[in-house]
C-alpha positions in Angstrom: 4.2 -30.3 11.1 1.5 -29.7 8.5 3.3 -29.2 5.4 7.1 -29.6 4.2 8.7 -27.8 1.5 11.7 -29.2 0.1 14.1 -28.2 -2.3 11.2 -25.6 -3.9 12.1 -24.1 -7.4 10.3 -22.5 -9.2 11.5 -20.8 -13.0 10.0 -18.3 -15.5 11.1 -18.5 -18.9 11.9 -14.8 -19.6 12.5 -14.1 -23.2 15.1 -17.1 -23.8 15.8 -16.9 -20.5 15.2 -18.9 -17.3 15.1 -16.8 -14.3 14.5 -18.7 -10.8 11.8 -16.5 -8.7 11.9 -19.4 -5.9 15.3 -20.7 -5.5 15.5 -24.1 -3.4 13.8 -23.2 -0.1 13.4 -25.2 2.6 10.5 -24.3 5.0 8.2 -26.1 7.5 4.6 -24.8 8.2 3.4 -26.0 11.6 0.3 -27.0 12.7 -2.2 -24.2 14.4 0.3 -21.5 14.3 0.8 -18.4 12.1 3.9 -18.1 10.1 5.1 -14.7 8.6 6.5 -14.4 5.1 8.3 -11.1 4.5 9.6 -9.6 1.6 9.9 -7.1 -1.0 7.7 -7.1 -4.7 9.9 -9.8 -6.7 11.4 -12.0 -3.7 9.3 -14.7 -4.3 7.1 -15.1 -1.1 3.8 -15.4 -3.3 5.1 -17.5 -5.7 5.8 -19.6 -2.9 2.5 -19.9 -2.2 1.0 -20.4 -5.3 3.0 -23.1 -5.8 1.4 -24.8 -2.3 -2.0 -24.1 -4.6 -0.6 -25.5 -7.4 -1.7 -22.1 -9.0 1.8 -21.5 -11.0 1.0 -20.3 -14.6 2.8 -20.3 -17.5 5.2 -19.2 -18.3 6.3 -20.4 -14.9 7.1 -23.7 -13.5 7.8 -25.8 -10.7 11.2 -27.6 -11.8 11.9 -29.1 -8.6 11.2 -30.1 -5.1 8.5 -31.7 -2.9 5.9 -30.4 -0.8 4.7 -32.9 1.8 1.1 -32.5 3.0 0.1 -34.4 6.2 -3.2 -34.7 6.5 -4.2 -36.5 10.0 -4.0 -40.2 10.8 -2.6 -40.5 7.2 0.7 -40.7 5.0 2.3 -37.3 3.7 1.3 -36.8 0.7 2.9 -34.7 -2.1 0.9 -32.3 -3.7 3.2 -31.9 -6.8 2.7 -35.5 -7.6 -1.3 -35.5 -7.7 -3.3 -35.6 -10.5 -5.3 -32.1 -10.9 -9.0 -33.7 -10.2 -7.4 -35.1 -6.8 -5.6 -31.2 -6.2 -9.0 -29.8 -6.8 -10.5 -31.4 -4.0 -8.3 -30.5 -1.9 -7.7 -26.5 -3.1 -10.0 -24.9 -0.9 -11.3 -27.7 0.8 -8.4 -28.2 2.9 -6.2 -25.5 2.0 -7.8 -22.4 1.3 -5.8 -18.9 -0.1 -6.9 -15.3 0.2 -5.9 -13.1 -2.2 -4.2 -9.6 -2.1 -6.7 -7.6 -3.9 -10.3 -8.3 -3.3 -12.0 -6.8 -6.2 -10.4 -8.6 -8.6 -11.0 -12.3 -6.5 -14.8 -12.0 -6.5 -17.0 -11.7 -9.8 -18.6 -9.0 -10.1 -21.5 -10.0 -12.2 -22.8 -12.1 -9.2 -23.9 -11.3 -5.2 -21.5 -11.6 -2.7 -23.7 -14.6 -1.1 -23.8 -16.4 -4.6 -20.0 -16.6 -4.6 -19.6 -17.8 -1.2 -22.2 -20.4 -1.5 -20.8 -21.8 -4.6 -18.0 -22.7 -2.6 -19.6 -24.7 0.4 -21.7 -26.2 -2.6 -18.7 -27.4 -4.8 -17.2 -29.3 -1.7 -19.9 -30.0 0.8 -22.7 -31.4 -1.4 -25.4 -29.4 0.1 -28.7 -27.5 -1.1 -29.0 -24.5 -1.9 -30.9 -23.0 1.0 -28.3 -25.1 3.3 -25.7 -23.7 1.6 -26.6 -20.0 2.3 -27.3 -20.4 5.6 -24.1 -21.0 6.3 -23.2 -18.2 4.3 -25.3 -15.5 6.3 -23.3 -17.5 9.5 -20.1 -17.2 7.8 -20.7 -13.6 7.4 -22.1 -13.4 11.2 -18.3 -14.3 11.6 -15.9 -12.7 10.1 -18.1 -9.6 12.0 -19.7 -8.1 8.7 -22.8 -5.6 9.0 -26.1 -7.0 8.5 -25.6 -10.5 6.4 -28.7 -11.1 5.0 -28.4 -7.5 2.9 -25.0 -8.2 1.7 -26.2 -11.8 0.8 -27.8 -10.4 -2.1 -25.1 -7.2 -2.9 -22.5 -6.9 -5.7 -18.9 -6.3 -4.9 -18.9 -2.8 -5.9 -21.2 -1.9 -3.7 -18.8 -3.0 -0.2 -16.0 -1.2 0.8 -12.4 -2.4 0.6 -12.4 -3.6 4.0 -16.0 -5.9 3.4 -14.7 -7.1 0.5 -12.0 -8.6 2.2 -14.2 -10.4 5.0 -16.0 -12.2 2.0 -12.5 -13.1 0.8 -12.0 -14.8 4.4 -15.9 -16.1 4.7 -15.3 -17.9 1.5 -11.5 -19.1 2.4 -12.7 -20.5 5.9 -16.4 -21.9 4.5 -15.0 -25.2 4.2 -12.9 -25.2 7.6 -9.2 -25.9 6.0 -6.3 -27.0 7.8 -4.5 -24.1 6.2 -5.2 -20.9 5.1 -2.5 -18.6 2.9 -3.4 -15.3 3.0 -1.5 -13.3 0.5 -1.3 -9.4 1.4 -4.8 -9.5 2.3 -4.4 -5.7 4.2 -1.9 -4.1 1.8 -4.5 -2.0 0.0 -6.3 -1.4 3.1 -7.0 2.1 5.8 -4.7 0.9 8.9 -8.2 0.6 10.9 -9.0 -1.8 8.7 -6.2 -3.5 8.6 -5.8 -3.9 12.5 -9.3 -5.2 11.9 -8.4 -7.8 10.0 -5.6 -8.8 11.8 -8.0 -9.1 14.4 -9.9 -11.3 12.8 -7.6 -14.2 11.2 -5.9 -14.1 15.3 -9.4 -15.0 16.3 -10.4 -17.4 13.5 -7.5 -19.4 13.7 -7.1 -19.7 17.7 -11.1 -20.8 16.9 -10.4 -23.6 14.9 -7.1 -24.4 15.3 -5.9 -23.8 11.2 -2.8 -23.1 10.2 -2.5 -19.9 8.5 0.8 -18.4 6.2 0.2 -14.5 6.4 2.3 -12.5 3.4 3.5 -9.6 4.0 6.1 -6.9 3.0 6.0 -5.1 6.1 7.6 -6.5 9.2 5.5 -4.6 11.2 2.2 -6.0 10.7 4.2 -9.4 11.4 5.2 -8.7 14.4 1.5 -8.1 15.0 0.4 -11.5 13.9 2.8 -14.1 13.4 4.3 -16.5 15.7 7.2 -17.3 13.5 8.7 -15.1 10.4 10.2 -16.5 7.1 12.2 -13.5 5.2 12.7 -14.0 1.8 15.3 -12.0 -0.9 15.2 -12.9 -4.6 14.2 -16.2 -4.2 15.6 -17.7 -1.2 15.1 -17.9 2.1 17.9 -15.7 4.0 16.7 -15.3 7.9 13.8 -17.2 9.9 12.9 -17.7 13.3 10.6 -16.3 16.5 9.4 -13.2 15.6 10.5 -11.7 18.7 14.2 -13.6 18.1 14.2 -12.2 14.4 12.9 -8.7 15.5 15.6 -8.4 18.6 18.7 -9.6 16.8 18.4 -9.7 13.5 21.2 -11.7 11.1 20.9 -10.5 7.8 21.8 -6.9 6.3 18.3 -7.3 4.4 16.1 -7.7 7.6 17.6 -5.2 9.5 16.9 -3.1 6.7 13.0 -3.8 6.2 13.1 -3.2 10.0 14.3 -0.1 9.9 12.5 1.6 6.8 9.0 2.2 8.4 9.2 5.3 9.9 10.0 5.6 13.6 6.9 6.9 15.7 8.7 8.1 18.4 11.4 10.7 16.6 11.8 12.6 13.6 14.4 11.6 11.1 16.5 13.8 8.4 15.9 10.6 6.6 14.4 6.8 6.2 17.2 4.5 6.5 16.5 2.0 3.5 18.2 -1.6 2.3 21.3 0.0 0.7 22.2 1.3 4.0 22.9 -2.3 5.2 23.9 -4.1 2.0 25.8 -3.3 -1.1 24.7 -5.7 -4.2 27.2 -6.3 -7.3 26.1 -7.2 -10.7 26.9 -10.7 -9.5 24.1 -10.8 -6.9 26.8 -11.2 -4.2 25.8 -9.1 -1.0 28.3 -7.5 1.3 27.0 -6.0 4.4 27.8 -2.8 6.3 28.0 -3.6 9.9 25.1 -1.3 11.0 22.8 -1.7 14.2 19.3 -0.7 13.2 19.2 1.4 16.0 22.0 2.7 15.6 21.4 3.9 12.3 18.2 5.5 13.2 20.0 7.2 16.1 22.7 8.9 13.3 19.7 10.2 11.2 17.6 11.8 14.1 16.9 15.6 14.2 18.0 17.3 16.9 14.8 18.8 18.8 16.6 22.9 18.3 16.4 22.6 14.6 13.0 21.4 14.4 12.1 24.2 16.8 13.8 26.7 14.6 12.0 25.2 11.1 8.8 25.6 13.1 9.8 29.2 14.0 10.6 29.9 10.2 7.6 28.7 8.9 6.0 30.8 11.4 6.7 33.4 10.1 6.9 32.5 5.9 4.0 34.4 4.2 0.5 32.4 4.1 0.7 30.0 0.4 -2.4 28.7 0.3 -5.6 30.2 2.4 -8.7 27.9 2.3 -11.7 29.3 3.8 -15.1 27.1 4.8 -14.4 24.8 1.5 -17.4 23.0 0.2 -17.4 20.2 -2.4 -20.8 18.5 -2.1 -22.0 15.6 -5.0 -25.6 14.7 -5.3 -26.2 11.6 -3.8 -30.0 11.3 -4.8 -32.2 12.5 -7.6 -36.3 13.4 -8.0 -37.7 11.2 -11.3 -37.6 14.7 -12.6 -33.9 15.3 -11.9 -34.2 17.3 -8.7 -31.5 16.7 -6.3 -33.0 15.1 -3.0 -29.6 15.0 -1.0 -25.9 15.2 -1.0 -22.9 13.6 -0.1 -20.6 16.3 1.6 -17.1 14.9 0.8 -15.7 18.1 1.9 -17.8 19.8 4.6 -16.7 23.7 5.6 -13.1 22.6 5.5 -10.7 25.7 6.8 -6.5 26.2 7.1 -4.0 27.7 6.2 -0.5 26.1 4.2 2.5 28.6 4.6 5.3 28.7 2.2 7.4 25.9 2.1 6.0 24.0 4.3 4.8 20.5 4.4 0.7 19.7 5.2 -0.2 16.5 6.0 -4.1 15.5 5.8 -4.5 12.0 7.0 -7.6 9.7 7.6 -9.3 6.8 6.4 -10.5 6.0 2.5 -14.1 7.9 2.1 -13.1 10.8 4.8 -12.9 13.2 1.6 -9.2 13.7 2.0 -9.0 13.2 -2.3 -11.9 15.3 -3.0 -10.3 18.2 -0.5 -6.7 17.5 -2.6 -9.0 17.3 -6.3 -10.8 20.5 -5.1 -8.0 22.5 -4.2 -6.4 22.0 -7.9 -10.0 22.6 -9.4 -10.6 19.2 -10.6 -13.5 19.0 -8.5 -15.4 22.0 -8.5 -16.6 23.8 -5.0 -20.2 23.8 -4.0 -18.9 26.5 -2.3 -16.0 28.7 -0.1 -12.9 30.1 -0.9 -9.5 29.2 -2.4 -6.9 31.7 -2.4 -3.3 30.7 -3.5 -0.8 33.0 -4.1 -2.9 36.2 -3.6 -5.4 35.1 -6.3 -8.9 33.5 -5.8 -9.0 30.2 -7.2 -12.8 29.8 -7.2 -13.5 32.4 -10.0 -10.7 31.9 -12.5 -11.9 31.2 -15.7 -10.7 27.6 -17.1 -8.6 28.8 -19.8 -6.8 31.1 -16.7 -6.4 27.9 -14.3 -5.2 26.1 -17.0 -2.1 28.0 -16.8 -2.1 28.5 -13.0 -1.7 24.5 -13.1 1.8 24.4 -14.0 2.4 26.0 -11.1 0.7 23.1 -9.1 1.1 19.7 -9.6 -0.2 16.2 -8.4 1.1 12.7 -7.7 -1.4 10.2 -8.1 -1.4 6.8 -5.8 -1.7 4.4 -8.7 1.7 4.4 -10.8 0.0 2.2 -13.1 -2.8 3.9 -14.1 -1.1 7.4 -14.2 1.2 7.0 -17.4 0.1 6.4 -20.4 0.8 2.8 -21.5 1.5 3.8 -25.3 4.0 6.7 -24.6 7.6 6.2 -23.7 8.9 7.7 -20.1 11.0 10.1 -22.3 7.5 11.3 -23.8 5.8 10.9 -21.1 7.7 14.2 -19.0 8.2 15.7 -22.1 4.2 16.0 -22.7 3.8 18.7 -20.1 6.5 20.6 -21.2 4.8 20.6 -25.4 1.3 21.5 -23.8 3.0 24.8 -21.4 5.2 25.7 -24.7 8.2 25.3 -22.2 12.0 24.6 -23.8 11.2 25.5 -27.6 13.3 23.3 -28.7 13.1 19.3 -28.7 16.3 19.1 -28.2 16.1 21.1 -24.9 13.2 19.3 -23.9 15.1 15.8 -23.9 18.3 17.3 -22.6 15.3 18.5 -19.5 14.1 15.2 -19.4 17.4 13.4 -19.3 18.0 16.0 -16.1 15.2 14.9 -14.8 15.8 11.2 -14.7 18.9 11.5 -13.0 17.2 13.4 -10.6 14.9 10.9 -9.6 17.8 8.1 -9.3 16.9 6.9 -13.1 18.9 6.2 -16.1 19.1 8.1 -19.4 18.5 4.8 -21.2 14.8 4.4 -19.4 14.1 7.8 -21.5 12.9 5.1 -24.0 11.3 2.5 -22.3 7.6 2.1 -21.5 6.2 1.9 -18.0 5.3 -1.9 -18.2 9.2 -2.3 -18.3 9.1 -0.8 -14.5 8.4 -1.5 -11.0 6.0 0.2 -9.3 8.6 2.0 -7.1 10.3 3.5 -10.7 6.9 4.2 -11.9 6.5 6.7 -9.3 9.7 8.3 -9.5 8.3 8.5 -13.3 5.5 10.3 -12.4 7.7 12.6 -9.8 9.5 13.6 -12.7 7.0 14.8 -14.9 5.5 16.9 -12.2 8.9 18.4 -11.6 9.0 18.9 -15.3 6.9 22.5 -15.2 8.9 23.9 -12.3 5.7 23.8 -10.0 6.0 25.5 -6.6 2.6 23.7 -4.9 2.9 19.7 -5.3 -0.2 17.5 -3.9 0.9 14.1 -2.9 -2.3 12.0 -2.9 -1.2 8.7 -1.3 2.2 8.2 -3.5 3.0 5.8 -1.4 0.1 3.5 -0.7 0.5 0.9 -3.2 4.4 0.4 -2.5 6.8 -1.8 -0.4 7.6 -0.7 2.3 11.8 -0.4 1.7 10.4 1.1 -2.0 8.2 3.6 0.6 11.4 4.7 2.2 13.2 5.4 -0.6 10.3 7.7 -2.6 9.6 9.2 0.9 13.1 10.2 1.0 13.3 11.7 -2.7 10.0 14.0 -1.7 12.6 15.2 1.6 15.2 15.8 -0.6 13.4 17.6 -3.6 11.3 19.7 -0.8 15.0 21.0 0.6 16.5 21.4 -2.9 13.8 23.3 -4.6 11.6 24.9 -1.4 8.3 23.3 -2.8 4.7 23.2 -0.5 3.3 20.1 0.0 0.2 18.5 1.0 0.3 15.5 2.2 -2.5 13.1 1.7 -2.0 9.4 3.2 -4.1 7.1 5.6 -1.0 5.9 7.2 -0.8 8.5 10.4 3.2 7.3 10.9 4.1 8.0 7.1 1.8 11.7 7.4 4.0 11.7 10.4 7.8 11.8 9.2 6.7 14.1 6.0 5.1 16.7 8.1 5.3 20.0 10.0 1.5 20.4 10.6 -1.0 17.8 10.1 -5.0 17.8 9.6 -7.1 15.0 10.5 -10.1 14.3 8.4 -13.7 12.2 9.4 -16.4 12.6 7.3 -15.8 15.4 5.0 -14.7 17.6 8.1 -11.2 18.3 9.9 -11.1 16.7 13.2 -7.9 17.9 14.5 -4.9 20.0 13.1 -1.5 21.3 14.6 2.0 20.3 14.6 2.4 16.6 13.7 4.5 15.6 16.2 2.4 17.0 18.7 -0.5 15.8 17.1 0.8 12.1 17.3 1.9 12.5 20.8 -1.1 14.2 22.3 -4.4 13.5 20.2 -7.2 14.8 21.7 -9.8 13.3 18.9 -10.7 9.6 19.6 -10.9 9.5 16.0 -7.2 10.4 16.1 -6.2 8.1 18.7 -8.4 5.2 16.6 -5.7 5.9 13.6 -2.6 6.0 16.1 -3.4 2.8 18.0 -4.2 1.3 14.4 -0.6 1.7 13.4 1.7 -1.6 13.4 4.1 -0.8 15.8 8.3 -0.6 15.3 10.3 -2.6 17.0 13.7 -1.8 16.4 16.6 -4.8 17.3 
């Protein structure tokens, strides 16, 4: 065994109040394996291991417990008894952490090879010049594109994915005997991801580390770990073999983050989701409806003669949107006297068709132009060039003023939830703002009376009309941010990866809104996601996107089952795979 917890707690005082986000855990991390820790925002996983850094930060605190370290050939030691100097040595040196979101862990006012150096140099004692050779090898290894450049580049100027290698270069630079890695692929296109995967299996059956891999999603587990921790509110409620946890699982909670990724091989009226295994009183006390995951997902599956027959309706609803040879090109160099000297073609002579009421998906990897294509289509990015015809009219030559008041009529969810509500307005204001610039409901009354309709329609409370969105998680956020774009009656809703930065169980449960709304009010959707299984379950059609162009388009189950792009099968055999108990 390499390190013991014991008796872990950790508190947060919340406004008077202490609230326990690690609640006496128990849990043994053995040597050269990979251990999984699942659960949702909130359960405590990455508190967990902070508190293995000694990272915890006011206002929490460690209140009790011990976590033994044993270092080889010598007594365990327990790092909540050392002195900081004596922790520092150790953080990083022999256990190393990678962080969930990469731009924020590296500086940005200094080089990518700068950073990692500074590392081997704080704990190695070695020059300069040593010390970025084995940088430049470092990078060699975790497999990034020409080291030497990127030994003198800025973090803004990698992509998501090479951000996150430098994370790992600088995590495994001093060869620990354990490395956390704390949703290091959450953010990440699942090519990348499976990349990265890849890469800590490799690294650690290398050198023979210990590594704890955080996750929310028990499929990219079952892709990596050996054995699986799952954690709820603060304690520790199943663990064991992955396979053991994955074939029979215990606890209403895992059978539920099991069964909320949606299925590859059929098509669901639904995502089962937690509450469909456990009830939770105001008490915290759980009591679980005896459901087999599979047999759950077996209750909720479409029959194959009513998707026929939705295909055959749409077949024959009237064309919605018609998007002919679509060009949205930005300059991508400039003359010293402002000439343009070549373009990036985000959207390259894109062409289909979007019938009413149906559901487009456009799926492929960040940079593919899937946004710009989504942006473009609601004129927030201007064509270079083509056609947009929506509803009979052509989009391209409206005036501002006229598609100013076409855009009620369309509407788009953002990915962030954070960054798309105003941090200063209420959630009441914030629907009700749409509603005062359209002139819709004259009075306010009427407008809050909509709003308060609203919020019950997206499973929130009238009392959140007057709360502000740091009060939320980001699950309610985007229920928020549904609501206001159901607050102009739209027809035409673009969902620009709404889902991306969610849990997976949070996923299911906005997912399932989009369903329902989409069968209650007949609205056409595009789709936009990098996650081909998610594009999947949302779909009747599907588009796949490379490099500004469409790759491959049809029926999305027939799509996923027969890709005839390698591209496409590259995103399919990307995907973490299900496997239902």
């Amino acid at each position: 065994m390499l390190v013991s917890i014991q008796n872990l707690t950790v508190t947060f005082a919340v406004e008077q109040e202490a609230v326990k986000a690690v609640n006496n855990i128990f849990l043994d991390i053995p040597r050269g394996g990979i251990l999984g820790i699942v659960g949702e925002s909130g359960s405590g996983k990455s508190v967990t291991a902070l508190s293995l850094m000694r990272l915890v930060q006011s206002p929490g605190k460690i209140t009790a417990g011990n976590i033994l370290y044993h270092a080889p050939a010598q007594a365990p030691v327990n790092l909540l008894e050392l002195s900081p100097a004596d922790m520092r040595t150790r953080r990083g040196n022999e256990i190393a952490m990678i962080f969930q979101e990469p731009m924020t862990s590296l500086n940005p006012l200094h080089t990518c090879g700068a950073q990692v150096s500074e590392t081997i140099r704080l704990h190695k004692k070695v020059s300069y010049k040593e010390a970025e050779q084995q940088t430049i090898a470092l990078f060699h290894q975790v497999r990034l594109p020409n080291p030497e450049q990127l030994l003198h580049r800025y973090p803004h100027e990698l992509s998501g994915g090479q951000k996150q290698r430098v994370m790992i270069a600088m995590a495994i630079s001093c060869q620990p005997r354990l490395l956390i890695a704390d949703e290091p692929t959450t953010a990440l296109d699942v090519t990348v991801q499976k990349a990265i995967l890849e890469l800590l299996k490799e690294l650690q059956q290398q050198t023979g580390m210990s590594i704890v891999f955080i996750t929310h999603d028990l499929g990219v587990i079952a892709e990596i770990a050996n054995e699986v921790v799952v954690m709820y509110k603060g304690s520790i409620v199943e663990q064991g073999p992955v396979q053991n946890i994955f074939r029979n699982p215990q606890h209403p909670y895992t059978k539920g983050l099991l069964a909320c990724r949606p299925p590859l091989d059929k098509q669901l009226y639904r995502l089962p989701v937690t509450a469909d295994f456990m009830e939770v009183d105001a008490t915290g006390n759980i009591r679980e409806k005896n459901y087999a995951v599979k047999e759950l997902v077996y209750k909720l599956e479409i029959p194959q003669s009513r998707l026929v027959a939705r295909e055959q309706q749409l077949r024959q609803s009237p064309p919605f949107l018609e998007v002919t040879n679509l060009q949205t090109w930005f300059p991508a160099q400039r003359s010293l006297l402002g000439k343009v000297k070549g373009w990036v073609k985000a959207v390259d002579d894109v062409s289909f068709t979007v019938r009413q009421g149906e559901t487009m998906g456009l799926v492929g990897e960040s940079g593919c132009g899937k946004t710009t294509l989504g942006r473009t289509l609601l004129r927030l990015a201007e064509p270079t060039g083509g056609s947009i015809i929506y509803k009979g009219k052509e989009l391209t030559t409206l005036s501002a003023a006229d598609m100013r008041d076409l855009r009620k009529d369309m509407q788009i969810i953002f990915q962030d939830p954070y960054s798309s509500l105003n941090p200063r307005l209420t959630i009441g204001q914030a629907i009700m703002e749409p509603m005062l610039v359209h002139g819709l409901y004259g009075r306010e009354q009427d407008r809050k009376q909509k709003v308060l309709e609203l919020l019950e329609k997206v499973n929130l409370r009238p009392e959140h009309f007057y709360r502000y969105p740091h009060e939320f998680s980001g699950g309610q956020r985007q229920r928020v941010v549904i609501a206001r774009a159901l607050a102009l009656h739209p027809s035409f809703i673009i969902c620009d990866e709404s889902v991306a930065a969610l849990d997976v169980s949070i996923q299911a449960q906005v997912l399932n809104l989009l369903i329902s709304l989409r069968e209650e009010y007949g609205f056409t959707y595009i789709f936009i996601s990098h996650d081909l299984s998610v594009v999947r379950f949302m779909s009747d059609r599907m588009m796949v996107m490379n490099k500004g162009k469409i790759v491959e388009s049809g029926p999305a189950g027939q799509v996923y089952d027969h890709p005839e792009s390698a591209y496409t099968k590259q995103l399919i055999a990307a995907i973490p795979k299900n496997i239902y108990a």
